[in-house]
PAZAPA-4460 file (N, C-alpha, C; in steps of 0.05 Angstrom, whole numbers, plus 32768, in hexadecimal, padded with zeros to 4 digits):
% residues 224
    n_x    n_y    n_z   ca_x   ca_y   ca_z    c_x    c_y    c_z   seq   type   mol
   7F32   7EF2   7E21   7F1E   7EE9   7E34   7F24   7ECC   7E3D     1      X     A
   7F1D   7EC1   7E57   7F22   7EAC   7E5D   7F02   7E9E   7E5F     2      X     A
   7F03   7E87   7E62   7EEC   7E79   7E58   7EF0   7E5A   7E64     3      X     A
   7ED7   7E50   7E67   7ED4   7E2B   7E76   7EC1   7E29   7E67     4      X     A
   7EC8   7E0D   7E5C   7EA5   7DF5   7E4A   7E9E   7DEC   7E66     5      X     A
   7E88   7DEB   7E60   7E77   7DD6   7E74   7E5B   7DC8   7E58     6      X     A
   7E64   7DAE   7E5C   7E5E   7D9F   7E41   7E61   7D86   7E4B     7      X     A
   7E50   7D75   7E4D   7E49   7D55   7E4D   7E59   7D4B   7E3B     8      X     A
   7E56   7D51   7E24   7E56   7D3C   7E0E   7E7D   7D48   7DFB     9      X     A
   7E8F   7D37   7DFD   7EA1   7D3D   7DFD   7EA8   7D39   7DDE    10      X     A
   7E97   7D3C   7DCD   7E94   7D3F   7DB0   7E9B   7D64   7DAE    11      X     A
   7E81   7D69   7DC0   7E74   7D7A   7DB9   7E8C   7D8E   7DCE    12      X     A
   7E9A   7D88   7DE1   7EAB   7D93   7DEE   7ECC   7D9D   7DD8    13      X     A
   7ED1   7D86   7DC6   7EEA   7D8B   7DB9   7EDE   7D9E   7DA3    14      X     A
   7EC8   7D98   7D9A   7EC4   7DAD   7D7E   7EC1   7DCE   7D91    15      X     A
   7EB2   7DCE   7DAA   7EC0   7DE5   7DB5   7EDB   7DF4   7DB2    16      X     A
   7EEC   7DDB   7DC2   7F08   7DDE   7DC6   7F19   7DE6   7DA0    17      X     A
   7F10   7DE4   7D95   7F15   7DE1   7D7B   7F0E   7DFA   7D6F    18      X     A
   7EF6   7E03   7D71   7EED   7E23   7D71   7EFE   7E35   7D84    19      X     A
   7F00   7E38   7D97   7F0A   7E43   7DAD   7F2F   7E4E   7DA1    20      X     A
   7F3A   7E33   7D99   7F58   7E34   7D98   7F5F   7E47   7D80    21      X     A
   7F42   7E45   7D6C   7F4C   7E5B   7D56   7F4F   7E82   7D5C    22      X     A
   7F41   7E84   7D78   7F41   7E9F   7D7C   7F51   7EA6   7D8E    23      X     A
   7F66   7EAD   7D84   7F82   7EB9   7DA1   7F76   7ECF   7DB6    24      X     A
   7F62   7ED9   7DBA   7F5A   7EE7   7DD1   7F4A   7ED1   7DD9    25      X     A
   7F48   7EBD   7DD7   7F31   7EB0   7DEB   7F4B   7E95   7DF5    26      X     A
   7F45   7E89   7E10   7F54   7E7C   7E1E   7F47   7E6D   7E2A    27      X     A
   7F43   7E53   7E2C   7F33   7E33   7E30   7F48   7E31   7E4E    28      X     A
   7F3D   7E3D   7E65   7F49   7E31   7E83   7F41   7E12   7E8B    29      X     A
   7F26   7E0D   7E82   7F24   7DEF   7E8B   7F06   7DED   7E7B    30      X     A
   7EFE   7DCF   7E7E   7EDF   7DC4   7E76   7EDA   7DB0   7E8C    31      X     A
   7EC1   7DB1   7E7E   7EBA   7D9E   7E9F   7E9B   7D88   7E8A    32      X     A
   7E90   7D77   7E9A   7E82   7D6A   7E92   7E70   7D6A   7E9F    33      X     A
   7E68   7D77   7EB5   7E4D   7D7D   7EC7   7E58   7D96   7ED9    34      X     A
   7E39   7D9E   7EDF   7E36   7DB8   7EF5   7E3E   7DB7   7F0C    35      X     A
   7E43   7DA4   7F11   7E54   7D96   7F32   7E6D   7D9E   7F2A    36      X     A
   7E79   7D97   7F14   7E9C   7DA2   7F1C   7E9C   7DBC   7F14    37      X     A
   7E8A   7DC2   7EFE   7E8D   7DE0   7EFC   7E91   7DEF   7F18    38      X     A
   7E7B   7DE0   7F1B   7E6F   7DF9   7F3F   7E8D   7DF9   7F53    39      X     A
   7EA1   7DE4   7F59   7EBA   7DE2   7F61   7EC7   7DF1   7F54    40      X     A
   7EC6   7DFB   7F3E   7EDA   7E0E   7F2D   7ED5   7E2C   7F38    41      X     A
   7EBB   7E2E   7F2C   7EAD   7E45   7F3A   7EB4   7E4E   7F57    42      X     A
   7EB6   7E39   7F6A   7EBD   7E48   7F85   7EDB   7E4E   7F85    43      X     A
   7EE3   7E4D   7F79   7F04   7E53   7F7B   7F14   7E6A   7F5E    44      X     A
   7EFF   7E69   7F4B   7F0C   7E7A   7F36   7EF2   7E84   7F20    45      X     A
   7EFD   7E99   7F17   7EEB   7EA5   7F08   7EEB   7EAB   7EEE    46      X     A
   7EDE   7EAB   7ED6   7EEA   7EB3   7EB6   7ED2   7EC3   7EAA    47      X     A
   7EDB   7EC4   7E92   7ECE   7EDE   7E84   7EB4   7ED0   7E78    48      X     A
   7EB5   7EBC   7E73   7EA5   7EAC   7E53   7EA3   7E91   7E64    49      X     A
   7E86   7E8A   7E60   7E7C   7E63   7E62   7E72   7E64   7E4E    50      X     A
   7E7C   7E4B   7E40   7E60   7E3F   7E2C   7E59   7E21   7E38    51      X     A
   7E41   7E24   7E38   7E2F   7E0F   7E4C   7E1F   7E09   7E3B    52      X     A
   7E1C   7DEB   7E40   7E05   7DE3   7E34   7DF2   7DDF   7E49    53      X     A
   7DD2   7DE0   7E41   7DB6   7DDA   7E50   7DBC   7DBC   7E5F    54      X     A
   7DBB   7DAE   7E51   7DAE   7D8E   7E59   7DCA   7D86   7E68    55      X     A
   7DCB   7D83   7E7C   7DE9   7D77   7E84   7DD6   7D64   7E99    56      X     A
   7DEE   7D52   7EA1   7DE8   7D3A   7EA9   7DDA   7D41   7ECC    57      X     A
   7DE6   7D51   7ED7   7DDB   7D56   7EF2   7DCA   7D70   7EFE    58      X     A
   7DC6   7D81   7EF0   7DB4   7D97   7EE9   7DBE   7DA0   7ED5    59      X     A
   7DA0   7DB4   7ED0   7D9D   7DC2   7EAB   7DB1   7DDE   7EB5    60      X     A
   7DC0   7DE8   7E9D   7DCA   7DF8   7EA2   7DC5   7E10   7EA6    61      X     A
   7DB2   7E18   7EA5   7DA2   7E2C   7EA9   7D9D   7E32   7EC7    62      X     A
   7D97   7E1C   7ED6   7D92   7E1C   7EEF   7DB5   7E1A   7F01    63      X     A
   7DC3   7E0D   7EEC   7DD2   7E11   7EFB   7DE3   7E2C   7F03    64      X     A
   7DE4   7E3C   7EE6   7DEE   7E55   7EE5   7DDB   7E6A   7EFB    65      X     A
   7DC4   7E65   7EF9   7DBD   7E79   7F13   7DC5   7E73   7F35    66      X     A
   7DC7   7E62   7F30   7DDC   7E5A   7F54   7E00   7E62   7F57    67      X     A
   7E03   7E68   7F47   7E1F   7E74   7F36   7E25   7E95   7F41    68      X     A
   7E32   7E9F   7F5C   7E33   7EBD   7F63   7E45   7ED0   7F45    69      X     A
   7E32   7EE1   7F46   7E43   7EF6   7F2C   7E53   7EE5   7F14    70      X     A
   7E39   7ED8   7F05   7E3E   7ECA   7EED   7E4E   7ED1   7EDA    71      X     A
   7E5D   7EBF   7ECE   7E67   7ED7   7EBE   7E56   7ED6   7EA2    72      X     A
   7E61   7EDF   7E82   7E51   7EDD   7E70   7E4E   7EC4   7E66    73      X     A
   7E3A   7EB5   7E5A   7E33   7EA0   7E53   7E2D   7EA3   7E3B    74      X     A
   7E43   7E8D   7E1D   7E2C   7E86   7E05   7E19   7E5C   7E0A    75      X     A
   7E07   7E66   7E14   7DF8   7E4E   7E0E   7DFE   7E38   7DF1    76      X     A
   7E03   7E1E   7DF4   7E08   7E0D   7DE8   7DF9   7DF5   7DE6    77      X     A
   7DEE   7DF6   7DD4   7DCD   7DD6   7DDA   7DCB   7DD4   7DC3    78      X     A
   7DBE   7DAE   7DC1   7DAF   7DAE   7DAB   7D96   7DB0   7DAA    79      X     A
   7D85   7DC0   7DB6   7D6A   7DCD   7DBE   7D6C   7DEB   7DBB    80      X     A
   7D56   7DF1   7DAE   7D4B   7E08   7DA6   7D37   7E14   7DB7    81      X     A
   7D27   7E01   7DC4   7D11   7E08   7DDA   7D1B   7E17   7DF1    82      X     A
   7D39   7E1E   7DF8   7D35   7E21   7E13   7D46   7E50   7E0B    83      X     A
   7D3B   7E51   7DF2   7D4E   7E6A   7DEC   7D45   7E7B   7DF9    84      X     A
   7D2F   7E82   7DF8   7D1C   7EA3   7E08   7D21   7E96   7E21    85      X     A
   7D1C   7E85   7E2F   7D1F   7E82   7E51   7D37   7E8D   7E58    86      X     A
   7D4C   7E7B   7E41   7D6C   7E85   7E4D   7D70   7E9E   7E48    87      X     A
   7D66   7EAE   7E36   7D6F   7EC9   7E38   7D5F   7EDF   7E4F    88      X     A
   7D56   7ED7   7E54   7D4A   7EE2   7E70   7D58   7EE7   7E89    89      X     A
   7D70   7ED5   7E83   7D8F   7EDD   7E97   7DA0   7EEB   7E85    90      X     A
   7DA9   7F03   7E96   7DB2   7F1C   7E8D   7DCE   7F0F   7E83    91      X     A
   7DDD   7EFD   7E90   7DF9   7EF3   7E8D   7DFC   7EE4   7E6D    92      X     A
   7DE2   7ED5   7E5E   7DDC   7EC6   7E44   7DE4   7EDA   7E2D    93      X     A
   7DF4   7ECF   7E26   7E02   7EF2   7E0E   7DFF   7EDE   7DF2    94      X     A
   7DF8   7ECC   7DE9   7DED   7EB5   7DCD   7DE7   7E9E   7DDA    95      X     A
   7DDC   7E96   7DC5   7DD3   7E74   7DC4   7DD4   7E63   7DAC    96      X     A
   7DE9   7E53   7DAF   7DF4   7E4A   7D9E   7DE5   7E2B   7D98    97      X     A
   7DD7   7E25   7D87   7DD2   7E08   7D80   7DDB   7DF6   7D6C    98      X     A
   7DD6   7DDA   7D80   7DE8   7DCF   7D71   7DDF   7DBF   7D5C    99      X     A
   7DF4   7DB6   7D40   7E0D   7DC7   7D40   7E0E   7DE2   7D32   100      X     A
   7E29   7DEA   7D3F   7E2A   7E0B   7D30   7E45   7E04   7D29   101      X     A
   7E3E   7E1C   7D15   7E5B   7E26   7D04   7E6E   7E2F   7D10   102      X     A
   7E90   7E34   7D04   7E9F   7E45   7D1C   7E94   7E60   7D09   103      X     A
   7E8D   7E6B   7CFC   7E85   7E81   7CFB   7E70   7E8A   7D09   104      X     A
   7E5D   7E74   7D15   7E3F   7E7C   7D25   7E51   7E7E   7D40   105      X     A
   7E67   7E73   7D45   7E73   7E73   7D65   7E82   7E95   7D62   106      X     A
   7E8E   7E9A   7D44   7EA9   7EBA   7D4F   7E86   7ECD   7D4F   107      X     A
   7E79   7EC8   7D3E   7E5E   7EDC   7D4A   7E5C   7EE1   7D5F   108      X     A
   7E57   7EC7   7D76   7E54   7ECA   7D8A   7E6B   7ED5   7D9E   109      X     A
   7E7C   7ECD   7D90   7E8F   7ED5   7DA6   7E9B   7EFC   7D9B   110      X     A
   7E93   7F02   7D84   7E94   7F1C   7D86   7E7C   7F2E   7D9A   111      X     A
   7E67   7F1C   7D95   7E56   7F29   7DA4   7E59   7F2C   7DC3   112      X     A
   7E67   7F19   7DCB   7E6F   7F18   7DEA   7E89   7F2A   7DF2   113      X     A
   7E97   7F2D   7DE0   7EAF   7F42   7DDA   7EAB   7F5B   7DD2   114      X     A
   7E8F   7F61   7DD0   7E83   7F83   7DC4   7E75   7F8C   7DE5   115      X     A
   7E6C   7F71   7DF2   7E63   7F79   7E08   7E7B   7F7A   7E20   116      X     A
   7E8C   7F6D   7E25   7EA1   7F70   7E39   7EAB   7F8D   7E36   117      X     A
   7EB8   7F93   7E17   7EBD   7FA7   7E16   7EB0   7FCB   7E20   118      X     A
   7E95   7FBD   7E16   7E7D   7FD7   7E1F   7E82   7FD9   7E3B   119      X     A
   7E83   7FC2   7E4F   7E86   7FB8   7E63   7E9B   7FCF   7E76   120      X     A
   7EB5   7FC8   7E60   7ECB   7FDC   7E73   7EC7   7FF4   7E6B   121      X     A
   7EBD   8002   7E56   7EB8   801A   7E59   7EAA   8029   7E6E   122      X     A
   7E97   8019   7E75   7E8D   8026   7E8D   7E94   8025   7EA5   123      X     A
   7EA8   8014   7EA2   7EB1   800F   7EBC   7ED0   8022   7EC7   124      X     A
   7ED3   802D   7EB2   7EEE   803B   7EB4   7EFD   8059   7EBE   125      X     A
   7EE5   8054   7EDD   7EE5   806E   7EF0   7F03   8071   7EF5   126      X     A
   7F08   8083   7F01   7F2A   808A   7F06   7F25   8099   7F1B   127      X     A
   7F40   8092   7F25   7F3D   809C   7F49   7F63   80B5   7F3C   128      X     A
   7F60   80CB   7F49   7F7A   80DB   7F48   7F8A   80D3   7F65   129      X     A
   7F9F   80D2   7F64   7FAF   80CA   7F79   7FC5   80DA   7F82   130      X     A
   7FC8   80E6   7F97   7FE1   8100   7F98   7FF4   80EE   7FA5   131      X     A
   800E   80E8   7F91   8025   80D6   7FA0   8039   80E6   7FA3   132      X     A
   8044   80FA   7FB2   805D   810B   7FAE   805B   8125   7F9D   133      X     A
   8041   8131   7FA4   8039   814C   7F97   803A   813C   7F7E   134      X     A
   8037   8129   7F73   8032   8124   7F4F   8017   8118   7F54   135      X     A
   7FFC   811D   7F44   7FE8   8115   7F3F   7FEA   8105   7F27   136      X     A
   7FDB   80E0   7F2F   7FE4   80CD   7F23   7FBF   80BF   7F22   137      X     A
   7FC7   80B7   7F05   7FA3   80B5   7F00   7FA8   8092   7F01   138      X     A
   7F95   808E   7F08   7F8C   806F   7F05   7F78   8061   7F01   139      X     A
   7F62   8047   7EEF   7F55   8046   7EEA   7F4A   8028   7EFD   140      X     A
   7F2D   8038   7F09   7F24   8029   7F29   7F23   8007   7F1A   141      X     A
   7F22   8007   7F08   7F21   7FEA   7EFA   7F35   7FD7   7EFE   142      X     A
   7F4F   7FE4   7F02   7F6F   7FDC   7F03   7F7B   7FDA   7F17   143      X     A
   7F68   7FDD   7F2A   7F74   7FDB   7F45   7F6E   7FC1   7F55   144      X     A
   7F84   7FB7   7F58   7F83   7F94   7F61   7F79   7F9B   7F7D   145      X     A
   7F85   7FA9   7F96   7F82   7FA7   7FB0   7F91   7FC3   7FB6   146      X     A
   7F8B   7FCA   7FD1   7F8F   7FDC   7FE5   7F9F   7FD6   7FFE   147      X     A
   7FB7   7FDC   8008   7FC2   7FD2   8020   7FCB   7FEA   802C   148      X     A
   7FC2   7FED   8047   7FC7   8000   805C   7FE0   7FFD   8067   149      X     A
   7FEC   800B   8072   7FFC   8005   8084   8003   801B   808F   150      X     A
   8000   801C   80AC   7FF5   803C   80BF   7FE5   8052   80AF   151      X     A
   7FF7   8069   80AE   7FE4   8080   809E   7FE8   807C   8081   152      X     A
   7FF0   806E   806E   7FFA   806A   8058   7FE9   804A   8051   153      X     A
   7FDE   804F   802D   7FCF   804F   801A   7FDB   804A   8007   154      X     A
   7FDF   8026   7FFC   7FE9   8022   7FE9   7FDB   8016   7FCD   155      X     A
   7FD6   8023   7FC0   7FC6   8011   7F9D   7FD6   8002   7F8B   156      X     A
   7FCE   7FF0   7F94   7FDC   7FD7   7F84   7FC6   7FD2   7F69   157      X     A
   7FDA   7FD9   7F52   7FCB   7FCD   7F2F   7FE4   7FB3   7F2C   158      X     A
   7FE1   7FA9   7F19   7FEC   7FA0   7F06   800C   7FA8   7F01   159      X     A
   800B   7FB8   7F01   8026   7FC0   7EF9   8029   7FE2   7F0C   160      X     A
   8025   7FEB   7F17   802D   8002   7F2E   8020   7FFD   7F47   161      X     A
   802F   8004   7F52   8024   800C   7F74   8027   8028   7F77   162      X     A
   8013   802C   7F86   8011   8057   7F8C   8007   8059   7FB3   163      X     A
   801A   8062   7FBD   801A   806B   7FD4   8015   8087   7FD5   164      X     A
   8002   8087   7FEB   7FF4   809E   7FF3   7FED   80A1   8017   165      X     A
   7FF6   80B6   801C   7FE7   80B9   803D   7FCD   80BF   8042   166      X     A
   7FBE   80A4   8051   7FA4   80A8   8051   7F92   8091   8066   167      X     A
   7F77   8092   8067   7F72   8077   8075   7F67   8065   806F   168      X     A
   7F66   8051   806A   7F59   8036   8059   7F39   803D   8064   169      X     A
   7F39   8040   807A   7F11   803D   8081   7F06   8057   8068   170      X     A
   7F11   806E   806E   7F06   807D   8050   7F0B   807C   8039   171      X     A
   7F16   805E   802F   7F17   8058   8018   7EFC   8033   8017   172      X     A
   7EFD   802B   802B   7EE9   801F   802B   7ED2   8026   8025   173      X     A
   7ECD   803E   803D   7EAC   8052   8037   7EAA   8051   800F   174      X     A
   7EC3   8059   8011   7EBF   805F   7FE3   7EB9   804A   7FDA   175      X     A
   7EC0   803F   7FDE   7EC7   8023   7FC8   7EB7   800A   7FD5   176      X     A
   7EA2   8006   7FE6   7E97   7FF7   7FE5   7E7C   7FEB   7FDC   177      X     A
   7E77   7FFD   7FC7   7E63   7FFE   7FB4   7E6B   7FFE   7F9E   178      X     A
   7E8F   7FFC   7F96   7E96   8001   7F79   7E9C   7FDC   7F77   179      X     A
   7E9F   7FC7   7F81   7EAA   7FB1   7F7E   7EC0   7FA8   7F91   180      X     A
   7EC6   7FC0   7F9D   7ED4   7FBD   7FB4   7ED1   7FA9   7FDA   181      X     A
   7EE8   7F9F   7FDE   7ED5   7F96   7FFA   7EF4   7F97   800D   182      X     A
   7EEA   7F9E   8024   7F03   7F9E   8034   7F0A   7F77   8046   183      X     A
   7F1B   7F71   8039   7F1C   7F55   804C   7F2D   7F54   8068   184      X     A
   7F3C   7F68   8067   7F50   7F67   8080   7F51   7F80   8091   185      X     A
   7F58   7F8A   809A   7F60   7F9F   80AB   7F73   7FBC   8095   186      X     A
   7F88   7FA3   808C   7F98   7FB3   8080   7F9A   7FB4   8062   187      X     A
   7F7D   7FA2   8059   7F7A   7F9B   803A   7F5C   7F9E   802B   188      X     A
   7F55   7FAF   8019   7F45   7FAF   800C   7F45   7FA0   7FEB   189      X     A
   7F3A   7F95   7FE7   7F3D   7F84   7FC9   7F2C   7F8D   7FBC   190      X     A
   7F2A   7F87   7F9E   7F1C   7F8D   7F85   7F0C   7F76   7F87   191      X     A
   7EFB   7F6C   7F8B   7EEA   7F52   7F8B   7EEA   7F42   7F6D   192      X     A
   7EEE   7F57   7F5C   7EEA   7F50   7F3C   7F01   7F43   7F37   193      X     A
   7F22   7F46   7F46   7F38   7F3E   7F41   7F3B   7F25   7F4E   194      X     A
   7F2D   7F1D   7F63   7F34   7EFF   7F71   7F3A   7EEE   7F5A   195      X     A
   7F48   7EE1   7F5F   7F58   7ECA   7F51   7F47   7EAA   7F51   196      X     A
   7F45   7EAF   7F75   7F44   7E95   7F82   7F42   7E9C   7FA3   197      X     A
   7F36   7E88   7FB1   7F32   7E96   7FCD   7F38   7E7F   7FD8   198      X     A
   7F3F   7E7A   7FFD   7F34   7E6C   8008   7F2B   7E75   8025   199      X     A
   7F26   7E64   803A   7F18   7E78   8052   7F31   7E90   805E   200      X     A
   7F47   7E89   8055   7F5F   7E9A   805D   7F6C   7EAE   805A   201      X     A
   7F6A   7EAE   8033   7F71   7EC1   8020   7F63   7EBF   8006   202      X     A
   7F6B   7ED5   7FFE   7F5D   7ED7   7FDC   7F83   7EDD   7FCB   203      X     A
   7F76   7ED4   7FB3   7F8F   7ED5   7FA3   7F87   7EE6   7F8F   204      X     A
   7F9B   7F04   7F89   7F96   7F19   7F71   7FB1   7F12   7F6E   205      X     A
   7FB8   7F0F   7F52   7FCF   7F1B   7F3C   7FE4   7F05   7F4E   206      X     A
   7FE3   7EF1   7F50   7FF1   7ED1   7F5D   7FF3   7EE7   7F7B   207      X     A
   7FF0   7EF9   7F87   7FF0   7EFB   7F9C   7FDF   7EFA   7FB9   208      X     A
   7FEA   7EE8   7FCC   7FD6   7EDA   7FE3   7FD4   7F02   7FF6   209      X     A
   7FB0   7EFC   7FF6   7FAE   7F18   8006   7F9E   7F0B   8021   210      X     A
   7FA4   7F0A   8039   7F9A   7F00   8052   7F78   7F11   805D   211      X     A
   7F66   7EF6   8060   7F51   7EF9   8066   7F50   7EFE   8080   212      X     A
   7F48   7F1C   8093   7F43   7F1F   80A4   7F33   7F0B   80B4   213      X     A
   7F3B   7F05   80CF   7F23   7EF2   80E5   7F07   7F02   80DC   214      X     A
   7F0B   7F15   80E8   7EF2   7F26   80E9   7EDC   7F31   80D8   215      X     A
   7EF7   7F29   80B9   7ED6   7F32   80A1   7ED9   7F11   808F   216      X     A
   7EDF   7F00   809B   7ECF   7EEE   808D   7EBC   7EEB   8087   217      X     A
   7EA9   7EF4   8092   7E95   7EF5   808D   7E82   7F00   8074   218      X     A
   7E91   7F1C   8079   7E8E   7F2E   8067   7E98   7F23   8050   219      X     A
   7EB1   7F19   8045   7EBE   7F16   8033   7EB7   7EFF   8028   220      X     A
   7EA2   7EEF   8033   7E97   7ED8   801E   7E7D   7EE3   801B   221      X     A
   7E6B   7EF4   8026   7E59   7EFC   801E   7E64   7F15   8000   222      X     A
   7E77   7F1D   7FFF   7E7A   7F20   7FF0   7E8C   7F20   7FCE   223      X     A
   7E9A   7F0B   7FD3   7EA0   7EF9   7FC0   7E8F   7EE6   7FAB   224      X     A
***
C-alpha cells in the first residue's frame, strides 16, 4: 500500500516514518505539514493509506478530509481522545491512533486497514470475457487501466496484456460508466481508479500520457 503523513509536528512525523519503514508492503510517497500542501498532492495523485493528525496548523483534519474527492482510507493520529466517535462517522476513518502509540498499536492498525482493502478487491473482481481470435480470454474489470478505439476495433489495455476486439467504444461506455469508468476522449475510456496524475490535457495511467478530449473536459473533472 502506498501512503502520505500529514503531521505538524515533525517528532511525531519521523516516529511515523520509523513505523512505516518496518513493514515492506507499506510505502511512505511523501509527508506534509499542513492541509494546504496535502490538498496540492491530492490534486495530482492518489494513495491507499493517510495517517493524519486532527489539530494541524491551518484546518482540523477532519474537515479537511471531507473536502478531499474519493478519500482514500485514513488511520487518525492525535494526542486527543475527544474527537474519536465524530471521526468515525466518516466511512474512509479505518483506527485512531493516540498519541503516543506503540509500533504494535500501529501493525494493528495497519492490519486492520489491510483486512479491509483486501475485502475491498474481492468485491470488486467482476470479469468481462473477451473473444480475441475465436479464443475466449477472461479479464478482471479491476485490471483494466484504459480503453482505446480505433475505427471498428477495441483495445484493453492491463498492466501487462492488451486484448483487441471488434467493436464500438460508445457500447462500452453505456457499460462501464457506473463501474468507475469515464470516457475522456473520443478514442479513450479510462479506469478513474488508475489515474496517476492529471492535468487539463491528460491523465497519466501506468507512466502513460492518455489525451483529454476538448469536449469532455468537462465531464472528466467532474469526474475525477
Amino acid at each position: 500500500m502506498n501512503c502520505i503523513i500529514i503531521e505538524d509536528e515533525l517528532p511525531a512525523q519521523n516516529i511515523l516514518k520509523n513505523y512505516i519503514g518496518k513493514i515492506p508492503d507499506l510505502t511512505l510517497i511523501d509527508a506534509f505539514q499542513t492541509a494546504t500542501n496535502a490538498n496540492a498532492f491530492f490534486k495530482e495523485h492518489t494513495v491507499d493509506l493517510v495517517f493524519l493528525d486532527i489539530n494541524l496548523p491551518d484546518i482540523s483534519g477532519l474537515d479537511f478530509i471531507k473536502t478531499v474527492k474519493n478519500p482514500p482510507r485514513i488511520i487518525i493520529t492525535t494526542a486527543y481522545s475527544d474527537y474519536a466517535v465524530s471521526s468515525f462517522e466518516l466511512d474512509t476513518i479505518v483506527d485512531y491512533l493516540v498519541k503516543p502509540f506503540s509500533f504494535d498499536r500501529f501493525l494493528k492498525a495497519i492490519k486492520k486497514t489491510e483486512k479491509q482493502v483486501n475485502n475491498s478487491i474481492k468485491t470488486e473482481k467482476e470479469t468481462l470475457l473477451l473473444n480475441v481470435d475465436k479464443t475466449i480470454h477472461k479479464i478482471y474489470l479491476d485490471d483494466i487501466l484504459y480503453l482505446e478505439s480505433d475505427r471498428n476495433y477495441i483495445t484493453f489495455f492491463t498492466k501487462n496484456k492488451k486484448l483487441t476486439i471488434i467493436d464500438s467504444l460508445k457500447k462500452w461506455e453505456e457499460s462501464l460508466n457506473k463501474k468507475g469508468f469515464v470516457q475522456i476522449h473520443k478514442s479513450y475510456i479510462v479506469n478513474s481508479k488508475k489515474i496517476e496524475k492529471f492535468t487539463g490535457t491528460y491523465v497519466v495511467i501506468f507512466n502513460q500520457k492518455i489525451p483529454i478530449g476538448r469536449t469532455y473536459k468537462i465531464k472528466t473533472k467532474a469526474n475525477l
